[in-house]
CHARMM-style PDB file with segment names, atoms N, HN, CA, C and O in Angstrom:
ATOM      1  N   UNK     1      -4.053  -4.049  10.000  1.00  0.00      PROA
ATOM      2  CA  UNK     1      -3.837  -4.635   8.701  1.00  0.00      PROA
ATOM      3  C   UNK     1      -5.165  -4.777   7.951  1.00  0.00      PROA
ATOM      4  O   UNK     1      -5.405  -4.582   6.759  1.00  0.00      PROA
ATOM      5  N   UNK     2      -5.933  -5.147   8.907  1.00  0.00      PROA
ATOM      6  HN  UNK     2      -5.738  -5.305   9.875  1.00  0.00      PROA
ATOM      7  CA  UNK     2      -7.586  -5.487   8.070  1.00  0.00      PROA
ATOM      8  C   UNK     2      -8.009  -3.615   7.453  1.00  0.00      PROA
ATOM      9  O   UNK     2      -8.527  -3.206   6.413  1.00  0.00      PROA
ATOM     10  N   UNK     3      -7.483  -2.909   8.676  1.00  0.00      PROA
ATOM     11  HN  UNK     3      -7.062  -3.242   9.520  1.00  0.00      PROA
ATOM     12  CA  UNK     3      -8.069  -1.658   7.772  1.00  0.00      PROA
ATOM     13  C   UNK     3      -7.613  -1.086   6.114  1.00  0.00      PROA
ATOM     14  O   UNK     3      -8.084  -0.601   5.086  1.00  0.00      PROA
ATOM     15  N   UNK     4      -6.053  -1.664   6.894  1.00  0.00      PROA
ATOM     16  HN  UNK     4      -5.671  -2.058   7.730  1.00  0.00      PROA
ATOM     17  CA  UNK     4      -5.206  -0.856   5.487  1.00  0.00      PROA
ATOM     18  C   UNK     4      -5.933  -1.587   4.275  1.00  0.00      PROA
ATOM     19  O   UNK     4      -6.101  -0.928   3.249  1.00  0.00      PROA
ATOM     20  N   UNK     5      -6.406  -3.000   4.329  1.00  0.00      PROA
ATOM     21  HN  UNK     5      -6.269  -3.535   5.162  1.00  0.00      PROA
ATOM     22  CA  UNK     5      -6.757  -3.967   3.237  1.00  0.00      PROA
ATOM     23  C   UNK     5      -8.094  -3.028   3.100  1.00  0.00      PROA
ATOM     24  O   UNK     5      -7.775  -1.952   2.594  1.00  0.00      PROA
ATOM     25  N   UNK     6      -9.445  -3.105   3.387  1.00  0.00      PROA
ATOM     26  HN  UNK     6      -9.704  -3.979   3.798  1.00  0.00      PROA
ATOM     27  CA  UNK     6      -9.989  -2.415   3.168  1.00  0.00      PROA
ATOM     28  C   UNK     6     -10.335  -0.759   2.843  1.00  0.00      PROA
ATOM     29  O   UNK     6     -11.425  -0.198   2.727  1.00  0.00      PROA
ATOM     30  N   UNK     7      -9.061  -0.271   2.757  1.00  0.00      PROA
ATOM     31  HN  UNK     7      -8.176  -0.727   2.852  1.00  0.00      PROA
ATOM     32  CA  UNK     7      -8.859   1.131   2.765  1.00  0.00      PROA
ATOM     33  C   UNK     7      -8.114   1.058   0.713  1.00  0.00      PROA
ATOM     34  O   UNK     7      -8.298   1.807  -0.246  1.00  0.00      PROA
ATOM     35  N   UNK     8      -7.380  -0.102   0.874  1.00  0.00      PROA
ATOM     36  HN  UNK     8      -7.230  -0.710   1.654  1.00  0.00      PROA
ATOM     37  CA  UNK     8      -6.934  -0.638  -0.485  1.00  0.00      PROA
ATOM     38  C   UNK     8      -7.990  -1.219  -1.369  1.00  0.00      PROA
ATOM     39  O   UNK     8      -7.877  -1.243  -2.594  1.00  0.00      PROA
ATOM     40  N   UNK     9      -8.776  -1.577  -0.870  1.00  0.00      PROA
ATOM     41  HN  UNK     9      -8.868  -1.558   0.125  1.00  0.00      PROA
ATOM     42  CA  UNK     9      -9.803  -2.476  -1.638  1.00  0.00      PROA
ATOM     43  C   UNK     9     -11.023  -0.661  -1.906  1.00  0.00      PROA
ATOM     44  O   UNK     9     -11.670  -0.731  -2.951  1.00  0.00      PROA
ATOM     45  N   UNK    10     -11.196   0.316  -1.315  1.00  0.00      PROA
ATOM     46  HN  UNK    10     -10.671   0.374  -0.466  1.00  0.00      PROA
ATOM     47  CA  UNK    10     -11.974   1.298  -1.435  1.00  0.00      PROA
ATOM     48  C   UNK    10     -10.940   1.991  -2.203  1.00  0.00      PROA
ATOM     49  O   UNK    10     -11.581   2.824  -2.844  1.00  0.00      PROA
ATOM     50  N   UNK    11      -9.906   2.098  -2.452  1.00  0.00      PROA
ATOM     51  HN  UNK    11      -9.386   1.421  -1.931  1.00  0.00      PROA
ATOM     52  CA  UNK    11      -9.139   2.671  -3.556  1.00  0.00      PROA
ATOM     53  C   UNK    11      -8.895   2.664  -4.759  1.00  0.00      PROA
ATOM     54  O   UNK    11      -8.731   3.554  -5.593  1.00  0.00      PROA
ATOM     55  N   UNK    12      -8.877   1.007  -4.802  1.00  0.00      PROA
ATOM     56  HN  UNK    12      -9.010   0.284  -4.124  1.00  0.00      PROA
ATOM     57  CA  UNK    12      -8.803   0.313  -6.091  1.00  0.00      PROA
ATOM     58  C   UNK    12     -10.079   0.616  -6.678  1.00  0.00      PROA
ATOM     59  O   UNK    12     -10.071   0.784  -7.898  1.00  0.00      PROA
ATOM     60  N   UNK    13     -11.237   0.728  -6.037  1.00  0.00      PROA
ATOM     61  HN  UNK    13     -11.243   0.591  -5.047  1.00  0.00      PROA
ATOM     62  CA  UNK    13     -12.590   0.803  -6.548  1.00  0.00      PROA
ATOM     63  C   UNK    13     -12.714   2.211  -7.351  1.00  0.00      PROA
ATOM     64  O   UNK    13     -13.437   2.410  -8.327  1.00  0.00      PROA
ATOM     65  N   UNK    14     -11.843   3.145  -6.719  1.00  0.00      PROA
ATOM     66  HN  UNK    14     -11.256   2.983  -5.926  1.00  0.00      PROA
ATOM     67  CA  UNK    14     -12.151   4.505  -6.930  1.00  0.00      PROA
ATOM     68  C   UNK    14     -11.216   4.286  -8.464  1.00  0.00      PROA
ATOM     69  O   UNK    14     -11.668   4.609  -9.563  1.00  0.00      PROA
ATOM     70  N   UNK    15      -9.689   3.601  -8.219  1.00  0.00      PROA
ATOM     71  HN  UNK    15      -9.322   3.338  -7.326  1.00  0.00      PROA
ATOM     72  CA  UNK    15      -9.689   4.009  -9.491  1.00  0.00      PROA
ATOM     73  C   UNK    15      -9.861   3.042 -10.620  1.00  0.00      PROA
ATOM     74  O   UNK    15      -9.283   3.216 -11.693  1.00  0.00      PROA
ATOM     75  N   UNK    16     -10.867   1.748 -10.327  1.00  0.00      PROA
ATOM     76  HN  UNK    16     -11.337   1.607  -9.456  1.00  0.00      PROA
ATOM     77  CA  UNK    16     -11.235   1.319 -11.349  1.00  0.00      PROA
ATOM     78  C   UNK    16     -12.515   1.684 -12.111  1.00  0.00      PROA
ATOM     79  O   UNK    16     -13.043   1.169 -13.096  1.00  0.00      PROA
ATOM     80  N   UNK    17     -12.831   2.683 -11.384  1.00  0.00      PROA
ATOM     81  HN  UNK    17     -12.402   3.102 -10.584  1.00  0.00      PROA
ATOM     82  CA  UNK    17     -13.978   3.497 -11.743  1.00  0.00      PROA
ATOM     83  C   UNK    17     -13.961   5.306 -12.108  1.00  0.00      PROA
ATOM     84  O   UNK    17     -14.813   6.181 -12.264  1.00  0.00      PROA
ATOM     85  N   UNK    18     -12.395   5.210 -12.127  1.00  0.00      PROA
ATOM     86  HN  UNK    18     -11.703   4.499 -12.000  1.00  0.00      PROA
ATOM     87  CA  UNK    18     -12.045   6.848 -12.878  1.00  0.00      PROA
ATOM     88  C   UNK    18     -13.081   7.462 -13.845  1.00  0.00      PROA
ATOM     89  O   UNK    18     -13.649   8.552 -13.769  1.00  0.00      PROA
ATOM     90  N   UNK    19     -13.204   6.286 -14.967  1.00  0.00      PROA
ATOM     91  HN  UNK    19     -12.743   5.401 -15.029  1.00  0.00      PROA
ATOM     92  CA  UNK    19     -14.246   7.334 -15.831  1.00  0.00      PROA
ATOM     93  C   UNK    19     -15.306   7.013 -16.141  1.00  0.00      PROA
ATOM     94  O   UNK    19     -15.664   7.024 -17.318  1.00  0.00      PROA
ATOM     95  N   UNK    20     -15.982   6.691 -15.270  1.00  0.00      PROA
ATOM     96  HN  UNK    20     -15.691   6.682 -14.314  1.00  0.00      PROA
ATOM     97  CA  UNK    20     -17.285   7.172 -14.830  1.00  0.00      PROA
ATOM     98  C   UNK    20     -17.888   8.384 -14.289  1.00  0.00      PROA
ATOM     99  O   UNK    20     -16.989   9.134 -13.910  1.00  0.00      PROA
ATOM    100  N   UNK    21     -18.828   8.785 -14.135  1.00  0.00      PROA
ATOM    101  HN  UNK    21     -19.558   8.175 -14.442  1.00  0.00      PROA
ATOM    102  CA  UNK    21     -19.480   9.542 -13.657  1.00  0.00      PROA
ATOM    103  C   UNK    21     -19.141   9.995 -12.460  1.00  0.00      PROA
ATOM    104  O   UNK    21     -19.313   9.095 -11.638  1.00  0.00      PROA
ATOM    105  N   UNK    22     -18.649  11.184 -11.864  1.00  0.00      PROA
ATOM    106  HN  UNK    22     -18.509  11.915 -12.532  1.00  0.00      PROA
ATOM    107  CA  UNK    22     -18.211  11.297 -10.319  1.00  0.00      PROA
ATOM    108  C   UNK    22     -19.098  10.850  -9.548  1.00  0.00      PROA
ATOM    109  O   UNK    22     -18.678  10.230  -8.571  1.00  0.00      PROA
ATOM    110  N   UNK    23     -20.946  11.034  -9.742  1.00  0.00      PROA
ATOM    111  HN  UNK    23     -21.287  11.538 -10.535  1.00  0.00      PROA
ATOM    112  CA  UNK    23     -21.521  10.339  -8.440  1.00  0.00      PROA
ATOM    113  C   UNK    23     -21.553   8.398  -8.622  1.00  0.00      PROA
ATOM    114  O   UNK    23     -21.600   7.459  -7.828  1.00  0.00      PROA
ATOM    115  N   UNK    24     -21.506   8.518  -9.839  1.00  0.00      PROA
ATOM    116  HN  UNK    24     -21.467   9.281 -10.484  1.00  0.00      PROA
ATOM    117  CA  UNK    24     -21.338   6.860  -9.799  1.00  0.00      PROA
ATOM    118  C   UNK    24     -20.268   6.363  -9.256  1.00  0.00      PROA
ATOM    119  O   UNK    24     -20.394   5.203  -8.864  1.00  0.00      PROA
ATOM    120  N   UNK    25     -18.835   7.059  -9.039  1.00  0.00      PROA
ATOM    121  HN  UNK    25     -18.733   8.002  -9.358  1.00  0.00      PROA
ATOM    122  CA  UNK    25     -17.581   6.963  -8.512  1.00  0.00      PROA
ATOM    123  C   UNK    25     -17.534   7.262  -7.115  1.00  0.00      PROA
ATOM    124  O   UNK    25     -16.691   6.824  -6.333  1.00  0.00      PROA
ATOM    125  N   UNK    26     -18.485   8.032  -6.838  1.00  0.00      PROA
ATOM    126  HN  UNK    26     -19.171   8.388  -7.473  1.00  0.00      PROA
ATOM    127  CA  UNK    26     -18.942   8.080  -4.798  1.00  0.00      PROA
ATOM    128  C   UNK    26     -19.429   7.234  -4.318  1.00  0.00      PROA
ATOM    129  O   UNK    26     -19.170   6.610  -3.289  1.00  0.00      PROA
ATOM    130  N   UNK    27     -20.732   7.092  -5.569  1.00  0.00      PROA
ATOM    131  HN  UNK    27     -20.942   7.598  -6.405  1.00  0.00      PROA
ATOM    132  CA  UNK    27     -21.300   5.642  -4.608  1.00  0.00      PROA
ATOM    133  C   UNK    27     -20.960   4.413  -4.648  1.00  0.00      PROA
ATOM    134  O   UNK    27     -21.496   3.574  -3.924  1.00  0.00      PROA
ATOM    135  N   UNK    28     -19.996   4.129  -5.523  1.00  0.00      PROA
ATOM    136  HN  UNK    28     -19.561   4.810  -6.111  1.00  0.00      PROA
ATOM    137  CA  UNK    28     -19.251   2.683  -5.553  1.00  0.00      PROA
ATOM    138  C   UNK    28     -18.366   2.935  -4.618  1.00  0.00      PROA
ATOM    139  O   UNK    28     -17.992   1.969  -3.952  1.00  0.00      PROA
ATOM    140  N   UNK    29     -17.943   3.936  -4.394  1.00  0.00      PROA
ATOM    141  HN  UNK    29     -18.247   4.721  -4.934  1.00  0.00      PROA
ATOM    142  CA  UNK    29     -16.216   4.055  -3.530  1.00  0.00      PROA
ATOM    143  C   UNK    29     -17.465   3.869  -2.080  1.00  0.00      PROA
ATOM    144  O   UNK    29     -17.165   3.018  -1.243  1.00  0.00      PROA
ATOM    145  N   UNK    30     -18.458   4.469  -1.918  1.00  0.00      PROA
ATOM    146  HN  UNK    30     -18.702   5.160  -2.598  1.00  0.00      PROA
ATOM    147  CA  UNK    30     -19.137   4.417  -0.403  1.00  0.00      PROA
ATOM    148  C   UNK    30     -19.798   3.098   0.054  1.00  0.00      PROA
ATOM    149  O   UNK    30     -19.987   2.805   1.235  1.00  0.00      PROA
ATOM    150  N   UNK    31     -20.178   2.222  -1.162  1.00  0.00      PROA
ATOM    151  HN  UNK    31     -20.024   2.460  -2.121  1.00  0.00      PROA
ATOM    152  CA  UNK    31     -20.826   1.163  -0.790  1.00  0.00      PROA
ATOM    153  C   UNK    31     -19.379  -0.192  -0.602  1.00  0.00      PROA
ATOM    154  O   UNK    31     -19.595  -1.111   0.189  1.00  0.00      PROA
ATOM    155  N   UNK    32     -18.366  -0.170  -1.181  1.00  0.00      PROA
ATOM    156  HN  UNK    32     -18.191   0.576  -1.823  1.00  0.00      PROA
ATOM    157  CA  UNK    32     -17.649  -0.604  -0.945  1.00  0.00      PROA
ATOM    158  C   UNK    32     -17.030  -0.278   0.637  1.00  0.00      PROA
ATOM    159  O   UNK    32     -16.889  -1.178   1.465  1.00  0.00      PROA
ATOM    160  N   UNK    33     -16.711   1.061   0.891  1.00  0.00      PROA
ATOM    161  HN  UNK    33     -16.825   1.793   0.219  1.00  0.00      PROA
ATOM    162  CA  UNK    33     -15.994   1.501   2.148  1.00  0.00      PROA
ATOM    163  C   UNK    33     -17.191   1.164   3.515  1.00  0.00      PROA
ATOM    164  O   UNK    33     -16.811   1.052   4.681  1.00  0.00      PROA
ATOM    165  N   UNK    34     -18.402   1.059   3.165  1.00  0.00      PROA
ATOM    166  HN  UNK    34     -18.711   1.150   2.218  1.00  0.00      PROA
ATOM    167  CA  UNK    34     -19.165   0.803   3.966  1.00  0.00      PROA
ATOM    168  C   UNK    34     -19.095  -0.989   4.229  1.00  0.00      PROA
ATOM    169  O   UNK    34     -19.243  -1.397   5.381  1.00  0.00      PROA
ATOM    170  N   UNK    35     -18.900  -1.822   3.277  1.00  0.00      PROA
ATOM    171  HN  UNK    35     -18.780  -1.491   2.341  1.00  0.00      PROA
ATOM    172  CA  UNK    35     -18.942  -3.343   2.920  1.00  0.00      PROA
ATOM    173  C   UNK    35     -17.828  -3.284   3.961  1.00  0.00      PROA
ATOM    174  O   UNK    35     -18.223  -3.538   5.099  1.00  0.00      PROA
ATOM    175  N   UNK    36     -16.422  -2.985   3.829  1.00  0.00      PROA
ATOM    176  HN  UNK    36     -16.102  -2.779   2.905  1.00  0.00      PROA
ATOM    177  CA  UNK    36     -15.322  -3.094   4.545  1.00  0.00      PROA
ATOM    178  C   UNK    36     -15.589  -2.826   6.193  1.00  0.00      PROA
ATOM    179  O   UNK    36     -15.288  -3.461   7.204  1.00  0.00      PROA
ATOM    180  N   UNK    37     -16.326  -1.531   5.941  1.00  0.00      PROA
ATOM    181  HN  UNK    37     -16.570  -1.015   5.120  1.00  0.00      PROA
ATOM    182  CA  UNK    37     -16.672  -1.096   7.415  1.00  0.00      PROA
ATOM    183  C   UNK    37     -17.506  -2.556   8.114  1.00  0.00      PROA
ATOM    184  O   UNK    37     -17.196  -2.932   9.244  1.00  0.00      PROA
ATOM    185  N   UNK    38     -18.130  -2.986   7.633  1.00  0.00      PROA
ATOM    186  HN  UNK    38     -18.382  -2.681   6.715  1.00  0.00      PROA
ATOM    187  CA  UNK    38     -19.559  -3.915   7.971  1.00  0.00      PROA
ATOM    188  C   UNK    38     -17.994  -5.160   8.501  1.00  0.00      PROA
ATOM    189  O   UNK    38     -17.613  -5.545   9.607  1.00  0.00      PROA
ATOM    190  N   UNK    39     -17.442  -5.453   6.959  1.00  0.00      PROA
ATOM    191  HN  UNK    39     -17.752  -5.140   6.061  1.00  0.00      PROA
ATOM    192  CA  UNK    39     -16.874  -6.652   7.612  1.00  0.00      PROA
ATOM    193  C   UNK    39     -15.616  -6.683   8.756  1.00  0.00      PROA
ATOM    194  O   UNK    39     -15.277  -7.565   9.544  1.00  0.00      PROA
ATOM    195  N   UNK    40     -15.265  -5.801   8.584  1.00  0.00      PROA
ATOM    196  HN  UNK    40     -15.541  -5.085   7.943  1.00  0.00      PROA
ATOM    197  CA  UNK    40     -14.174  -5.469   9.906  1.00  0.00      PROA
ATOM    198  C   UNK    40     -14.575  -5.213  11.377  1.00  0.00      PROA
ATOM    199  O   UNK    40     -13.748  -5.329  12.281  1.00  0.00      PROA
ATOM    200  N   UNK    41     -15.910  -4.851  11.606  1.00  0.00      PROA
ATOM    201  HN  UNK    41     -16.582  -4.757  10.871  1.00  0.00      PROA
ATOM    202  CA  UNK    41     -16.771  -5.053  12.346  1.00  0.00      PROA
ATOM    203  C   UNK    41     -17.195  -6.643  12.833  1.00  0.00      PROA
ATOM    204  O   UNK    41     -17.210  -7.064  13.990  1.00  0.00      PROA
ATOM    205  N   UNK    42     -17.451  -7.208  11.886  1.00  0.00      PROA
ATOM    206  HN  UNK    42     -17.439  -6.867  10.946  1.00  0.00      PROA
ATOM    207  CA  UNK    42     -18.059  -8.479  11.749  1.00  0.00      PROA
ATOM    208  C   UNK    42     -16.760  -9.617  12.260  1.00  0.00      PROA
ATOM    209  O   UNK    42     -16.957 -10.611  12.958  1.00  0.00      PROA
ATOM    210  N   UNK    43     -15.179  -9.091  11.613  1.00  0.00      PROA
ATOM    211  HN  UNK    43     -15.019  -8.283  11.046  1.00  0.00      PROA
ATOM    212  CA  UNK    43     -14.369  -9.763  12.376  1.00  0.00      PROA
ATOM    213  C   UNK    43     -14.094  -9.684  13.582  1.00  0.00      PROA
ATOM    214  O   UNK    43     -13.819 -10.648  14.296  1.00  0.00      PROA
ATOM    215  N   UNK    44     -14.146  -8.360  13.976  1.00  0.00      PROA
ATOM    216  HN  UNK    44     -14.369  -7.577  13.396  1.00  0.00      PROA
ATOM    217  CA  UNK    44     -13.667  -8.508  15.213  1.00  0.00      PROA
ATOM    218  C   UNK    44     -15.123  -8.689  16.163  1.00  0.00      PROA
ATOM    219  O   UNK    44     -15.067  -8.580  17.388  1.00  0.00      PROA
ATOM    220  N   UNK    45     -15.990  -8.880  15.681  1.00  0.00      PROA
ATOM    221  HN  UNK    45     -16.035  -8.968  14.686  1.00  0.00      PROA
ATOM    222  CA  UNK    45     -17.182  -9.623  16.584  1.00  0.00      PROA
ATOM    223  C   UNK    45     -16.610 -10.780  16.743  1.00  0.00      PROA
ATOM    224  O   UNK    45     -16.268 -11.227  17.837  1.00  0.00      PROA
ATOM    225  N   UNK    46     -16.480 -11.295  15.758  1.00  0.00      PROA
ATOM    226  HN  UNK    46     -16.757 -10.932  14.869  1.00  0.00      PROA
ATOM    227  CA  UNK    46     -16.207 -12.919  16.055  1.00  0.00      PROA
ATOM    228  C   UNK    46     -14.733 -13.699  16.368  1.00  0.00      PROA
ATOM    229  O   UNK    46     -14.423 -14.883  16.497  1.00  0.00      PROA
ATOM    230  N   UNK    47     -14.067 -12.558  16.417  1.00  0.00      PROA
ATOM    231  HN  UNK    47     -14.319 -11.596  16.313  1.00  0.00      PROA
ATOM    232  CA  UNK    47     -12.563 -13.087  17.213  1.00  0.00      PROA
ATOM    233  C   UNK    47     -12.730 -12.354  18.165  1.00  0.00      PROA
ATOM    234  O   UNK    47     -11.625 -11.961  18.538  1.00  0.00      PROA
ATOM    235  N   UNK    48     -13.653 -11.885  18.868  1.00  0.00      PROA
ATOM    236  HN  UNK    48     -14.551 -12.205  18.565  1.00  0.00      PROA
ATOM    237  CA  UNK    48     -13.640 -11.365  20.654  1.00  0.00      PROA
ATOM    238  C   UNK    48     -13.789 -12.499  21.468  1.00  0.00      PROA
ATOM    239  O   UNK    48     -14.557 -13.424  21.202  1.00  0.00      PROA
ATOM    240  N   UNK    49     -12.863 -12.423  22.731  1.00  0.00      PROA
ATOM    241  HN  UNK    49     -12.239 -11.672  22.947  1.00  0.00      PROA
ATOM    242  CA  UNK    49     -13.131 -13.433  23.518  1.00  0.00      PROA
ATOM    243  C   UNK    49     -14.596 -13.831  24.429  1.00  0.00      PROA
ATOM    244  O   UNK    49     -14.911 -12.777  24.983  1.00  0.00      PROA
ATOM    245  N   UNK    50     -15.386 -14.684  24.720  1.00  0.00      PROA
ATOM    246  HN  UNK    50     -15.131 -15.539  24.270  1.00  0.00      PROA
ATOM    247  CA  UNK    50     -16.383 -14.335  25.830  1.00  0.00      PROA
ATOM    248  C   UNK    50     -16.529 -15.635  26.273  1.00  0.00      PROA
ATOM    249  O   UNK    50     -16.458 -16.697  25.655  1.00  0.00      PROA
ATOM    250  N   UNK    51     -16.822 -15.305  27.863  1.00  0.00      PROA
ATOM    251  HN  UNK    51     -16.879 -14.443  28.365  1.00  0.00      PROA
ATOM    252  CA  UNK    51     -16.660 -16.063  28.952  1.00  0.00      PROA
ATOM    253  C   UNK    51     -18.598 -16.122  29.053  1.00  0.00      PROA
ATOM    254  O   UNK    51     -19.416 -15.207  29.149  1.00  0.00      PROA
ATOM    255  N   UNK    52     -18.809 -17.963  28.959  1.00  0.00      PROA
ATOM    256  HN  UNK    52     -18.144 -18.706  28.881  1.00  0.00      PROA
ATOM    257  CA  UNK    52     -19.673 -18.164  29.233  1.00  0.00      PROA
ATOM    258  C   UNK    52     -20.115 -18.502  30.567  1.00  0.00      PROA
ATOM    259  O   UNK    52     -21.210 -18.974  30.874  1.00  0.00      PROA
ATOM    260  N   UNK    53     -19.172 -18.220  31.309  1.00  0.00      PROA
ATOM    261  HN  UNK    53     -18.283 -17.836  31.059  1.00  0.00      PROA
ATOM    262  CA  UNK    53     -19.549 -17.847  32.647  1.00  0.00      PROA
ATOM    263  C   UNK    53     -20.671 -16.809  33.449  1.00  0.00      PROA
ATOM    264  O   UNK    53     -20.359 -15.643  33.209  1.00  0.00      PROA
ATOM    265  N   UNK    54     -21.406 -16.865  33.984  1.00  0.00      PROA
ATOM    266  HN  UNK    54     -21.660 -17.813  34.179  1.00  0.00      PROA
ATOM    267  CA  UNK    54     -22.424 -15.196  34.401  1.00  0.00      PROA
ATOM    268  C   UNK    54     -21.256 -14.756  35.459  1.00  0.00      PROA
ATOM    269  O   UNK    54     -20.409 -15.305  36.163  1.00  0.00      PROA
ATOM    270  N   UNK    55     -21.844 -13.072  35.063  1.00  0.00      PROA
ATOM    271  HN  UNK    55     -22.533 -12.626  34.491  1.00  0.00      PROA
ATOM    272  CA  UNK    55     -21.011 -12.628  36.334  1.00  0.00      PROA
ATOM    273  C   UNK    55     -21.407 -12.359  37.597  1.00  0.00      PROA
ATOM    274  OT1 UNK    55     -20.580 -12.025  38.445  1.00  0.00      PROA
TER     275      UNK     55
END
């Protein structure tokens, strides 16, 4: 679900940025899809389980 949201949120970007410039329309669509990448990463860092136990 977190992807599809971020896969929606890099879409919307693309087409709220139709008429613009195509590389200005890459690099907003890439810095966004990268932001998503970062935070979907970042969630599931921090909803992983870990045992402060040593092994």
């Amino acid at each position: 679900m977190l992807m599809l949201g971020g896969a929606g949120v890099t879409g919307l970007t693309g087409y709220f940025t139709r008429t613009a410039p195509t590389a200005v329309q890459f690099l907003a669509m890439g810095v966004v899809g990268l932001l998503c990448i970062f935070g979907s990463a970042y969630f599931d860092h921090r909803t992983e389980p870990r045992d402060e136990t040593p092994s």
